[in-house]
LOBAMAR-556184 format. One record per residue (C-alpha): x, y, z. Coordinates in Angstrom, 1 decimal, always signed. Layout:
{{X Y Z}}
...
This chain:
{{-23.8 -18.2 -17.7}}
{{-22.8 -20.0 -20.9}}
{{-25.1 -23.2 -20.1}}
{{-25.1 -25.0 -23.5}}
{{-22.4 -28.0 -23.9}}
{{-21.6 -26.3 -27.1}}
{{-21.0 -22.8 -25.7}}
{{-18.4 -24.7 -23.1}}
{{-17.0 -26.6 -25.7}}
{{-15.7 -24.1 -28.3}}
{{-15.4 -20.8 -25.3}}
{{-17.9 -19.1 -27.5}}
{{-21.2 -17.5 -26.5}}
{{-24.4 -18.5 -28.9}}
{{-27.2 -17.5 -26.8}}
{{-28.1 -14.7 -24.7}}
{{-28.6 -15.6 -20.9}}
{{-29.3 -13.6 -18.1}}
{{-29.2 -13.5 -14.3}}
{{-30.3 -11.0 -11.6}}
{{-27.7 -10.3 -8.7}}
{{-28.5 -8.0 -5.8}}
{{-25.8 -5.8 -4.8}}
{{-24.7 -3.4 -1.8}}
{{-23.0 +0.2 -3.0}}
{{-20.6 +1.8 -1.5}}
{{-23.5 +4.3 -0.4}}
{{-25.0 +1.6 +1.4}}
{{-28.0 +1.0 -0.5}}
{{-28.8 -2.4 -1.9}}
{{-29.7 -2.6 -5.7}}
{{-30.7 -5.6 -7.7}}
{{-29.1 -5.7 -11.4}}
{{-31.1 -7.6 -14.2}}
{{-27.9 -8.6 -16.3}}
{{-28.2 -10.2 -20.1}}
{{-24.9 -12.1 -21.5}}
{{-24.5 -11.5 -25.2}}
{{-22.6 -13.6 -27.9}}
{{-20.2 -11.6 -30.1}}
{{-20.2 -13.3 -33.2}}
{{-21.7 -11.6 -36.3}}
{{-23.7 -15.1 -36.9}}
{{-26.0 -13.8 -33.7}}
{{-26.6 -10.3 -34.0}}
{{-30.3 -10.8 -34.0}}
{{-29.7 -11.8 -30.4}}
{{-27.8 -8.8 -29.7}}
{{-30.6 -6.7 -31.0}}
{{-32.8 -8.2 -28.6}}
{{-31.2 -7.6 -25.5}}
{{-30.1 -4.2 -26.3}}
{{-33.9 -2.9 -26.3}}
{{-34.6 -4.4 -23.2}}
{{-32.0 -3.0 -21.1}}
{{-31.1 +0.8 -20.2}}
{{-27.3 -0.1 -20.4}}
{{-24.5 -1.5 -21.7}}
{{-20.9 -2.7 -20.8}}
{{-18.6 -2.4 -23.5}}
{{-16.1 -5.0 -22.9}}
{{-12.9 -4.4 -25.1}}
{{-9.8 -7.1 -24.7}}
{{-6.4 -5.3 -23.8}}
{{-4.6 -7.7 -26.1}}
{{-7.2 -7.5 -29.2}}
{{-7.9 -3.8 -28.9}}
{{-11.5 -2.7 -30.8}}
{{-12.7 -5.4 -33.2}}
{{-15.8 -5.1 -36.1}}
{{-18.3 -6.4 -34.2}}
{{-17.3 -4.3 -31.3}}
{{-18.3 -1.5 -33.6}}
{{-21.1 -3.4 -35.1}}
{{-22.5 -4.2 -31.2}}
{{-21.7 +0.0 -30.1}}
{{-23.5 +1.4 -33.0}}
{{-26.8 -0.9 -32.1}}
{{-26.7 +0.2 -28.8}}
{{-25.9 +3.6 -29.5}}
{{-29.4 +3.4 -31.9}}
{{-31.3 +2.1 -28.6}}
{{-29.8 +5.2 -27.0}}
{{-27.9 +3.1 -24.2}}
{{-25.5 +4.8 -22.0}}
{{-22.6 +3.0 -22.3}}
{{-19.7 +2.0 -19.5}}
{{-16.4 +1.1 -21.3}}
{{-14.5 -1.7 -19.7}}
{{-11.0 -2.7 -20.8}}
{{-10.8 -6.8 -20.0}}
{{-7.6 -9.0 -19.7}}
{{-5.6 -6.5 -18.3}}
{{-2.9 -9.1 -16.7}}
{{-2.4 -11.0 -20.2}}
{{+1.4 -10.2 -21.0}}
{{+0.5 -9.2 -24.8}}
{{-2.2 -6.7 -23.4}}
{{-1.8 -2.8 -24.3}}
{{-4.2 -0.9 -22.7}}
{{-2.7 +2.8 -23.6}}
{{-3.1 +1.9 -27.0}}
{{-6.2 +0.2 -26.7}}
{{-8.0 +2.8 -24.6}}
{{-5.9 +5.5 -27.9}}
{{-8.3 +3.2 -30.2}}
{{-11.6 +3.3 -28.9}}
{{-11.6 +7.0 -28.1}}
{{-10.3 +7.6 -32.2}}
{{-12.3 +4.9 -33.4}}
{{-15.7 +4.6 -31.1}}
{{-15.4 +8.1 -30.1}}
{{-16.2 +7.4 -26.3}}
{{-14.6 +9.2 -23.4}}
{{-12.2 +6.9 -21.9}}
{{-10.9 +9.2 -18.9}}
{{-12.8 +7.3 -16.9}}
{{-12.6 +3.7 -18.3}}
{{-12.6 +0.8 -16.0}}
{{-9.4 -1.9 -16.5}}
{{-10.2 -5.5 -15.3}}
{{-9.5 -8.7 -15.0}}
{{-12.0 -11.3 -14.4}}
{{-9.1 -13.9 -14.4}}
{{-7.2 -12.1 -11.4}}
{{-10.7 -10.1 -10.3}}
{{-9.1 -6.9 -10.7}}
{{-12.5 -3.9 -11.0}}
{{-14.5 -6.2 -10.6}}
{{-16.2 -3.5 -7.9}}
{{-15.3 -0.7 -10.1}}
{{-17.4 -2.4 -12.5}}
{{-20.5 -3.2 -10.4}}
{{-20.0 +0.5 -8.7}}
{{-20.4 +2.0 -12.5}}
{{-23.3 +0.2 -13.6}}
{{-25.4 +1.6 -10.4}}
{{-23.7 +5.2 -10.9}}
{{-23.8 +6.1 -14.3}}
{{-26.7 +3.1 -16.2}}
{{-30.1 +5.7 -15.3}}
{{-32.7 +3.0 -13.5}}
{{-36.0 +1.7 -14.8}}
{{-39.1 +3.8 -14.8}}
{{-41.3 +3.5 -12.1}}
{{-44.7 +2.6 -14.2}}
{{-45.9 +0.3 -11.9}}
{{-49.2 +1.6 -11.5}}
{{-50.1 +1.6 -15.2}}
{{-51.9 -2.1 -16.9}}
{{-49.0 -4.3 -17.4}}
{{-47.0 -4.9 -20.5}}
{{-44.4 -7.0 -20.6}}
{{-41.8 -8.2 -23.3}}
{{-41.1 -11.7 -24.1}}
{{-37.6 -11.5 -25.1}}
{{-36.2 -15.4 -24.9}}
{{-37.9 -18.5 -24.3}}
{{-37.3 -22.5 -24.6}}
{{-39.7 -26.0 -24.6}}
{{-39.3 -27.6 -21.0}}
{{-40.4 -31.4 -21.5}}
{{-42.3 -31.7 -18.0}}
{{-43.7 -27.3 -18.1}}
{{-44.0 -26.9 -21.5}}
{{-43.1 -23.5 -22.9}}
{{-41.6 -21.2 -20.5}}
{{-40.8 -17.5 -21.5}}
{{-38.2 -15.0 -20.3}}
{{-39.4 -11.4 -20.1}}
{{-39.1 -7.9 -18.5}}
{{-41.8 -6.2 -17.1}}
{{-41.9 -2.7 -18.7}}
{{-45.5 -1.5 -17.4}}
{{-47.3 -2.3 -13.9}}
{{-46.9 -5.7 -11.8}}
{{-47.5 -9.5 -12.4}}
{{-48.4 -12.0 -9.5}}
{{-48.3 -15.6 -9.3}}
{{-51.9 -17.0 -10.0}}
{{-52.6 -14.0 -12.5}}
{{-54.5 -14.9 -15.4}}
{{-52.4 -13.5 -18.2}}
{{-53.4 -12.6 -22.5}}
{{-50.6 -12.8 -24.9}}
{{-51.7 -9.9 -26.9}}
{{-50.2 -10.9 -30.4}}
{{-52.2 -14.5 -30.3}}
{{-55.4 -14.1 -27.3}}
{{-54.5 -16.9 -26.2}}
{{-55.0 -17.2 -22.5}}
{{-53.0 -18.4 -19.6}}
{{-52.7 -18.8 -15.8}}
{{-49.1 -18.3 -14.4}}
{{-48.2 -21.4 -12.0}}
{{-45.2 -19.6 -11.2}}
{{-43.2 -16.8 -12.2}}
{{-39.5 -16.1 -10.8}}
{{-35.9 -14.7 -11.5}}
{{-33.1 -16.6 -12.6}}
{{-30.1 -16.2 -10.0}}
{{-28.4 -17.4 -12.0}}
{{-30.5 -20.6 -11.2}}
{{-34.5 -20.0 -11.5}}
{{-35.9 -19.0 -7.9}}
{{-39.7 -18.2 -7.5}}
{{-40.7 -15.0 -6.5}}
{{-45.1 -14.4 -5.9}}
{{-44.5 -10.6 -7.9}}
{{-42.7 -9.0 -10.4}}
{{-42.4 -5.1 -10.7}}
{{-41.9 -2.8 -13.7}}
{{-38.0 -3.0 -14.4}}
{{-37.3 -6.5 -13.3}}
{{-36.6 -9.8 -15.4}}
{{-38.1 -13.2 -14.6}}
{{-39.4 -16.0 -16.4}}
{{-43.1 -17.4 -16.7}}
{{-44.4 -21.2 -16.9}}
{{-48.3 -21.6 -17.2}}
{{-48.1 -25.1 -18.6}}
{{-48.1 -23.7 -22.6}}
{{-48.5 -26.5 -24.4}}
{{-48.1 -25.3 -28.3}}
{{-44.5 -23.1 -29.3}}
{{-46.6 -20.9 -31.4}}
{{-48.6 -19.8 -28.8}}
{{-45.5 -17.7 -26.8}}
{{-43.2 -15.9 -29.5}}
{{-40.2 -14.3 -28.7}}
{{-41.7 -10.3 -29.3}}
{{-45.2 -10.8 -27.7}}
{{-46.7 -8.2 -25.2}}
{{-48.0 -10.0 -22.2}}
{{-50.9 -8.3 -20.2}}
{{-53.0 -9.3 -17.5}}
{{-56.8 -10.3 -18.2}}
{{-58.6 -7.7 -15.7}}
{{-56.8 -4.8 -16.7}}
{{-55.1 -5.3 -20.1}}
{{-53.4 -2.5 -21.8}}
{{-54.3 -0.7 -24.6}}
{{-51.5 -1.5 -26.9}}
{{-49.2 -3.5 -27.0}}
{{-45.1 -3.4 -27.0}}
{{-43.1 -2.4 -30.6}}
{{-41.6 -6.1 -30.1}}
{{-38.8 -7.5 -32.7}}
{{-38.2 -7.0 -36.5}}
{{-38.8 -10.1 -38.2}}
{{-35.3 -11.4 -39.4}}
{{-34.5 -12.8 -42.5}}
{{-32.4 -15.9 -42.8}}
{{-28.8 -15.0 -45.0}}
{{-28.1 -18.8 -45.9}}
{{-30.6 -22.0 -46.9}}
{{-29.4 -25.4 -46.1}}
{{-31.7 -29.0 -46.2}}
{{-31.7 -30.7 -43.1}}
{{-33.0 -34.5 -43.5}}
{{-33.2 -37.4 -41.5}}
{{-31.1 -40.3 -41.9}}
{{-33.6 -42.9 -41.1}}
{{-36.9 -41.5 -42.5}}
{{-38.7 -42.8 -39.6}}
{{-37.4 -39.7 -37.9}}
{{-39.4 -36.8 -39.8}}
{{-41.8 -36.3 -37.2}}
{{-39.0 -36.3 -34.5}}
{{-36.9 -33.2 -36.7}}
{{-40.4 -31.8 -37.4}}
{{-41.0 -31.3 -33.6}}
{{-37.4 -30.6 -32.9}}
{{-37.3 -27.7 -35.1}}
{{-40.4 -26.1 -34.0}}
{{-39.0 -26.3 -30.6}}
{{-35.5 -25.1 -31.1}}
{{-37.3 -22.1 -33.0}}
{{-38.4 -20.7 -29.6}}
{{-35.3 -20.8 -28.3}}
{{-33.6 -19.6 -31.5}}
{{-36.1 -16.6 -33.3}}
{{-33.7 -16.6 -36.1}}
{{-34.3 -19.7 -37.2}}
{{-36.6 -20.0 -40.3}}
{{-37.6 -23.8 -41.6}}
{{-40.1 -25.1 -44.2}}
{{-40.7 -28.9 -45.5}}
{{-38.5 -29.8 -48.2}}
{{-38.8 -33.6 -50.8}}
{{-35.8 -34.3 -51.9}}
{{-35.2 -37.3 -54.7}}
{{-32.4 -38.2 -53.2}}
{{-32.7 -38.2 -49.7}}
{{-36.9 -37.8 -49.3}}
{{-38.3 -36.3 -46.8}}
{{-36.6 -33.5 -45.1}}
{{-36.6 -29.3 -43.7}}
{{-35.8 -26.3 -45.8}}
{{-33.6 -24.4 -43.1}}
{{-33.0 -20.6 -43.1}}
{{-29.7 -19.4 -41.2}}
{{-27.8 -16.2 -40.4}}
{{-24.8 -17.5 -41.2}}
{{-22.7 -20.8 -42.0}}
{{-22.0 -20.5 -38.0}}
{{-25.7 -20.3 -37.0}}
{{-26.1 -23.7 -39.5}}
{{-23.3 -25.2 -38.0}}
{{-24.6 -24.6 -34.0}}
{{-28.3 -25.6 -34.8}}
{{-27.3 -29.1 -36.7}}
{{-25.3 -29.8 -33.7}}
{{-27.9 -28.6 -31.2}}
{{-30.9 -31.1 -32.7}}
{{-28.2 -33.3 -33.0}}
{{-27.4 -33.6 -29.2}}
{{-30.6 -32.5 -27.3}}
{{-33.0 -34.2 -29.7}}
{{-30.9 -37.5 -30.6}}
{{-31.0 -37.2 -34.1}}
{{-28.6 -38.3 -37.1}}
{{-28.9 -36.1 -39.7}}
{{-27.8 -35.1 -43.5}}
{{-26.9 -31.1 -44.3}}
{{-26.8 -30.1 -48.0}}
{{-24.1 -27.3 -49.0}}
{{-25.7 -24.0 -48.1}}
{{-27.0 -21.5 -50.6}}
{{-28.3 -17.8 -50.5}}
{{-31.6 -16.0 -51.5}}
{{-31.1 -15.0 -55.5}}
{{-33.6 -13.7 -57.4}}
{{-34.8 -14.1 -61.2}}
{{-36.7 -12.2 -63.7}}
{{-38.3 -14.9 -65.7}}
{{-39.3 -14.3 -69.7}}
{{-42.7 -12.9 -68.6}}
{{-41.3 -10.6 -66.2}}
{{-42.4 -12.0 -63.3}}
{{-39.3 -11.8 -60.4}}
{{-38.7 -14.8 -58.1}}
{{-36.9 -15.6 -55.3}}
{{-34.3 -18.9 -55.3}}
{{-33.9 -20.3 -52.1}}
{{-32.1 -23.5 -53.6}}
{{-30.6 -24.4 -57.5}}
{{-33.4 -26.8 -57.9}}
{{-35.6 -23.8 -57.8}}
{{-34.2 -22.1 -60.9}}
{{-36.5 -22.0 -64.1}}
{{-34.7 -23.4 -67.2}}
{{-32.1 -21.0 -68.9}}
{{-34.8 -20.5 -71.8}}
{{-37.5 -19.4 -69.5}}
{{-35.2 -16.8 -67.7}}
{{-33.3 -13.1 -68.4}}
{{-30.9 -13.1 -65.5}}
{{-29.9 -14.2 -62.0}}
{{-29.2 -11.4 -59.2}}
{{-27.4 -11.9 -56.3}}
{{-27.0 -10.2 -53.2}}
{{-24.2 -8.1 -52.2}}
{{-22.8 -6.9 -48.8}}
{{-20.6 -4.1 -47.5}}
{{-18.0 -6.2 -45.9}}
{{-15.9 -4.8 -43.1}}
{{-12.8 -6.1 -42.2}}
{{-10.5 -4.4 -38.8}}
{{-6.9 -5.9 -39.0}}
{{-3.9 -5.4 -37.4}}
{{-1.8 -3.6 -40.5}}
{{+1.0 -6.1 -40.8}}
{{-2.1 -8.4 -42.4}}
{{-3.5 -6.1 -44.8}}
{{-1.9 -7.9 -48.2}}
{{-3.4 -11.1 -47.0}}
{{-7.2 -9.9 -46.5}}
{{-7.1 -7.8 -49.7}}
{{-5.7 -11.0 -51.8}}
{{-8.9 -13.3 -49.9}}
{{-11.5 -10.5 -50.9}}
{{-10.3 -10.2 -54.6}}
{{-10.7 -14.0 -55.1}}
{{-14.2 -14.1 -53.8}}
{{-15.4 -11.6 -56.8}}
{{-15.0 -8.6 -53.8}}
{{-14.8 -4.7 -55.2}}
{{-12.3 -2.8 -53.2}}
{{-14.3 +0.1 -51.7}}
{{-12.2 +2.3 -49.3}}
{{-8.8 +1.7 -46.6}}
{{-9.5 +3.5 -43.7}}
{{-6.3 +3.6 -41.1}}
{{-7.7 +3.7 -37.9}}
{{-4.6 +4.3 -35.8}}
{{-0.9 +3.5 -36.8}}
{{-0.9 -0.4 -36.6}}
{{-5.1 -0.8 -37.0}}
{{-6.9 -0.5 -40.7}}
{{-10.1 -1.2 -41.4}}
{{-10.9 -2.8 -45.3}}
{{-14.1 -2.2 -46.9}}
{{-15.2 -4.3 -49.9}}
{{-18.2 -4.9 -52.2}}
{{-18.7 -8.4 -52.1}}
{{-21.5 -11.3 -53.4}}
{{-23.0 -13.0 -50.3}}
{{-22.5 -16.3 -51.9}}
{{-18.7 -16.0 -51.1}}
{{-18.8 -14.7 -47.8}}
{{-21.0 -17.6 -46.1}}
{{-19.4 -20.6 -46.7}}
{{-15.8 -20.4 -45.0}}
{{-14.6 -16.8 -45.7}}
{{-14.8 -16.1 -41.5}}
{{-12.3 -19.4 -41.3}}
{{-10.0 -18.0 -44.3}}
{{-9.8 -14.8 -42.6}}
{{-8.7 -15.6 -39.2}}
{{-5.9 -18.0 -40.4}}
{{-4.7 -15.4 -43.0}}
{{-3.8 -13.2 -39.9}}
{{-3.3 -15.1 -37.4}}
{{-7.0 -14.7 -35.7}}
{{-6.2 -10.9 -35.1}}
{{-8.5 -9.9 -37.8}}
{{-12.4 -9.6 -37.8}}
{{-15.3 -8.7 -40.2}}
{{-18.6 -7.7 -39.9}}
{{-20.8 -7.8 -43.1}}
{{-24.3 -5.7 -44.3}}
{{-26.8 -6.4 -46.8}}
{{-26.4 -3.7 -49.4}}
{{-29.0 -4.9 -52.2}}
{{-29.3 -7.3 -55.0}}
{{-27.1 -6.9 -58.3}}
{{-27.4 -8.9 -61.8}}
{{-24.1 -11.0 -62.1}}
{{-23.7 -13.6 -65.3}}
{{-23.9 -17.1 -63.0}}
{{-25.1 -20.0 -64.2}}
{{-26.6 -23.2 -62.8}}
{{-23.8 -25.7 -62.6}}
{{-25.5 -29.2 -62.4}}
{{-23.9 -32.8 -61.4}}
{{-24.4 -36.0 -63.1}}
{{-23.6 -39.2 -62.2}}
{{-24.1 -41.8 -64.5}}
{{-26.4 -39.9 -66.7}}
{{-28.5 -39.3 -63.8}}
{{-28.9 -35.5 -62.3}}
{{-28.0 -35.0 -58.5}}
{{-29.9 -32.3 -57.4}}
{{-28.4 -31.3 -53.9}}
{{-25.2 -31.1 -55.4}}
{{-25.7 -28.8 -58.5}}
{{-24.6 -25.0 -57.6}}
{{-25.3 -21.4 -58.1}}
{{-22.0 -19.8 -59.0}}
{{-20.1 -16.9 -61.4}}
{{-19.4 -18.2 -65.0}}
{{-15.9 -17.3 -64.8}}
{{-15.4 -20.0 -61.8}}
{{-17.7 -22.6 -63.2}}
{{-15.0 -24.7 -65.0}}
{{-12.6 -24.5 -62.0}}
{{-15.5 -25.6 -59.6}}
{{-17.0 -28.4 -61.8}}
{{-13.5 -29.8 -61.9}}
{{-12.9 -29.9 -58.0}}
{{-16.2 -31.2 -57.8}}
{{-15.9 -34.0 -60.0}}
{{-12.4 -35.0 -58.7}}
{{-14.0 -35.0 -55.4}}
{{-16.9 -37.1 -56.3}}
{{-14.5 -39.7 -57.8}}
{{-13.0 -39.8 -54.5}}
{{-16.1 -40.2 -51.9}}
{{-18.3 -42.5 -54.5}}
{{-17.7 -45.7 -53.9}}
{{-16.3 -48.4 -57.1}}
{{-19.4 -50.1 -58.8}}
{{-19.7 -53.3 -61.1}}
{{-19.8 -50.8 -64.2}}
{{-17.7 -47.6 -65.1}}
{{-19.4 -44.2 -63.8}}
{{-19.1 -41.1 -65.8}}
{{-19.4 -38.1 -63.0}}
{{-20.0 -35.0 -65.6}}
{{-20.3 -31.0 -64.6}}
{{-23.0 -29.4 -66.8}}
{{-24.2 -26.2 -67.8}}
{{-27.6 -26.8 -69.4}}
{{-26.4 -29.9 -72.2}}
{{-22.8 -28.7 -72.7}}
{{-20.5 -30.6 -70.3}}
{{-17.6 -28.7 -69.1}}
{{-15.8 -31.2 -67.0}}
{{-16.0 -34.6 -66.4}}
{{-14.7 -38.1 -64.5}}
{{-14.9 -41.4 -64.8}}
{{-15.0 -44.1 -61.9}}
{{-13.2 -47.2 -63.4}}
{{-15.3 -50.2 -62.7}}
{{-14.2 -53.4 -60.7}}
{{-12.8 -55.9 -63.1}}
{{-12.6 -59.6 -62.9}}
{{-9.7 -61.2 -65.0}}
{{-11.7 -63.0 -67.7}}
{{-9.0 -64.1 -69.6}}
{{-7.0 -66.5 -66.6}}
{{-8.0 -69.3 -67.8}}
{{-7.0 -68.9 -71.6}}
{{-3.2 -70.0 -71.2}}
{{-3.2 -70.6 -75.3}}
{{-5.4 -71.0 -78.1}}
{{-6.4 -68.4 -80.7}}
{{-7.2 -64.5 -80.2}}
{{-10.3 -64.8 -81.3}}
{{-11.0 -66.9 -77.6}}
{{-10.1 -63.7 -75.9}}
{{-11.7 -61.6 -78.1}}
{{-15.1 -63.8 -77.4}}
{{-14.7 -63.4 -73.4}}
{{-13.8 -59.9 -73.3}}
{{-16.8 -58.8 -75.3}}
{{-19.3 -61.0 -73.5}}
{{-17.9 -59.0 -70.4}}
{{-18.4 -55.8 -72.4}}
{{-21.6 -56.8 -73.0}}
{{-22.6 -57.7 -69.5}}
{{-21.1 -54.4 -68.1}}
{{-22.9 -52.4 -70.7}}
{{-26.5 -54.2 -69.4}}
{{-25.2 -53.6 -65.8}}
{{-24.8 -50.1 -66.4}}
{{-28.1 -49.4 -67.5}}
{{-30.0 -51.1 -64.9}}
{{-27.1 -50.3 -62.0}}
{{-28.3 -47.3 -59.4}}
{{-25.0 -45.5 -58.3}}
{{-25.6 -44.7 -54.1}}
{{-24.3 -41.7 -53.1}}
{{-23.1 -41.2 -49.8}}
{{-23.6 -38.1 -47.4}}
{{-20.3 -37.2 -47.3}}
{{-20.5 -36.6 -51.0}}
{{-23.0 -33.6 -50.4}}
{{-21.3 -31.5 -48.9}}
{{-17.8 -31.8 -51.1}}
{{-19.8 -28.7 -52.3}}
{{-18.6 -26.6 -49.5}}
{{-14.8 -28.1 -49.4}}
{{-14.5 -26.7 -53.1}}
{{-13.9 -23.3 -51.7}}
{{-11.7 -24.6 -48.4}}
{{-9.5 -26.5 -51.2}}
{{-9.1 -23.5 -53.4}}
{{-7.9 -20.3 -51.1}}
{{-5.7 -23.1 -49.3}}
């Protein structure tokens, strides 16, 4: 089910897919299951939400080896709030590290399911496979039958098709739908006519009707994204219904990054890219963006630094575009002289420090589970990102879970990488925004050669400004090419410099062909070389390269290593 090359690739899920499979009980009776394939990752939660409030059931699928892991509890408590019965299944039974006793111990103590009757498998060796099929018909309750009221039906996925335009994935939660219908979206009034609707088997096979209960998709040649969002009630034009279905919250994006062409001629193409990734991916948020640097360009909005890193690679390869990322920042917020608050999405937002009282950032409960062995290692990472120890929890004898305070700002860029090599990829975290808190950062800005570089300057704590100007200039020295003239590279808080490098020009010998004669030759030469660097330098440009914005985001890397 995971169809993306990316999802292949790295043996991760990133998008929820689903597939209907018909099925004969042991009672005899055939039964058709409407299944959805989640990802795991915290990064996608929002499509986890999703699928949970379209289904009546859920699989909890818990590695043997791994035992109970934070988004395990994040992804149980979600479905436990859409009041989903819940089958527990305990996977990769055959692995020679796997212990189910203790596993099956940890999810009673820690999730507080009954496990009496929990189902071990192996989809490797396709042990319970049956047992697994047999539960979900037994114990996950069936739809309603409301197939006699108007229709209503949720639009829970969809995605651009070049020759069909959009089509839409939904379930069918009131009455019927036929092919030829004439159909209202109820959030827009736009109308359509359905050239075909179907179920995807896991491949897309046409059906002429679809009842209340079952999932299919819709094409009805829809021409603009924003006319079929992911959340919109669909209803049929003769008998519409009265109101229409709750939907989806509106997320809000954790991390902003710039995306910009590399060849401006491409604006348009990211332009229509984005807007048509966006239907595939709700949580993506994007607005247009000048940069002096690199022009034209998006203002992206992200769940996460994995979410950023999936989506660049996604227009990337489906779209054929090269493109420049800027170091990702969060949301802070200022209250400005007159009182007035507002919301930073990037440094070059922030009002001078005259015209400003303070910067607030936002804060998360972070959750870490960890095998106890590692529990030095997490707590040392958490106290250099600026975390607040809040509880230890021991969740059985070799399982703890670590609960910190923690800015936002430190969590997004690599902390997910820091942690799994710290313990050996056993541990996992799951993070919550908790609110917005006044810290005393500053606005650490980059100059090279007198000139400001305004995707590199960085919202961060005072107390680590020095040490990150310094990386960041060392780094600079390394990615910015030599020039004809020397090039001061200086880290600045308003007009005071705190650190500072220098990239030492190239230098022709001037003085080869004096083999004698007085000083005062030399002298002559080397000034008039002095002179012509010192006019060089004020007319030079200094180019810098793309790889040199994002040294922003190897500071951290380069520091917990």
């Amino acid at each position: 089910m995971d169809s993306i090359d990316i999802e292949r690739e790295r043996g991760i899920t990133i998008k929820l897919n689903t597939a209907r499979m018909k099925y004969t009980a042991q009672d005899g009776q055939l039964y058709a299951l409407n299944l959805i394939d989640t990802p795991g990752h915290v990064d996608f939660t929002y499509e986890v939400s999703r699928s949970l409030s379209s289904c009546e059931g859920a699989l909890l699928v818990v590695d043997a080896s791994q035992g109970v892991e934070a988004q395990t509890l994040a992804n149980v408590w979600l479905a436990l709030e859409n009041d989903l019965e819940i089958v527990p299944v305990l996977n990769k039974i055959d692995l020679p590290g796997a212990e189910p006793e203790r596993v099956i111990r940890e999810i009673e103590e820690i999730i507080g399911l009954d496990c009496s009757n929990i189902i071990r498998a192996s989809a490797k060796m396709g042990l319970g496979i049956e047992e697994t099929l047999e539960a979900v018909v037994q114990r996950i309750p069936p739809p309603k039958n409301t197939v006699k009221d108007p229709l209503r039906a949720l639009i829970f996925d969809s995605y651009y098709d070049a020759y069909r335009g959009v089509v839409c994935q939904f379930r069918v939660v009131d009455g019927q739908v036929a092919k030829g219908d004439t159909v209202v979206m109820m959030n827009t009034g736009k109308e359509y006519t359905l050239d075909e609707i179907g179920v995807l088997a896991p491949v897309k096979t046409p059906v002429d009707t679809l009842y209340a209960g079952e999932v299919g998709y819709l094409a009805a040649q829809i021409k603009s994204v924003l006319d079929a969002r992911v959340g919109d009630t669909v209803t049929l034009k003769k008998n519409p219904a009265a109101d229409a279905l709750e939907g989806y919250e509106d997320v809000q994006p954790m991390v902003y990054c710039g995306l910009f062409p590399t060849d401006a001629d491409d604006y348009q193409d990211l332009r229509e890219a984005l807007g048509k990734l966006q239907l595939n991916d709700a949580a993506l948020k994007f607005e247009p963006e000048v940069n002096n640097a690199m022009g034209f360009g998006f203002r992206c909005g992200f769940l996460g630094l994995l979410h950023m890193e999936i989506v660049q690679e996604r227009l990337e390869r489906e779209y054929n575009l090269d493109l420049v990322t800027t170091a990702p920042t969060v949301v802070y917020k200022t209250l400005t002289n007159t009182g007035e608050e507002l919301t930073v999405n990037s440094p070059g937002d922030l009002p001078e420090a005259t015209k400003r009282q303070n910067i607030s950032e936002p804060y998360v409960r972070l959750e870490m589970v960890t095998p106890t062995e590692y529990v030095g290692n997490l707590m040392e990472l958490a106290n250099n990102r600026r975390g607040e120890f809040v509880e230890m929890k021991y969740l059985t004898d070799s399982r703890t879970t670590l609960v910190f305070n923690i800015p936002l700002a430190e969590v997004v860029t690599d902390y997910f990488d820091q942690l799994k090599s710290r313990s050996k990829g056993y541990a996992s975290m799951e993070y919550k925004i908790t609110g917005y808190r006044v810290n005393e950062l500053v606005l650490l800005e980059i100059k090279i050669n007198g000139e400001p570089a305004e995707p590199l300057s960085v919202i961060c704590h005072r107390d680590h400004a020095y040490r990150t100007g310094k990386a960041l200039c060392a780094k600079l020295k390394e990615l910015i090419p030599r020039q004809m003239f020397r090039v001061p590279i200086q880290a600045c808080i308003g007009a005071k410099v705190i650190a500072s490098e220098a990239i030492a020009p190239y230098r022709k010998d001037v003085l080869a062909k004096c083999y004698g004669g007085d000083i005062s030759r030399k002298k002559k030469l080397l000034q008039k070389q002095a002179d012509g660097k010192k006019r060089m330098k004020q007319l030079g440009k200094v180019e810098v390269p793309q790889a040199a914005f994002m040294a922003v985001l190897k500071i951290n890397q380069d520091s917990d290593s």
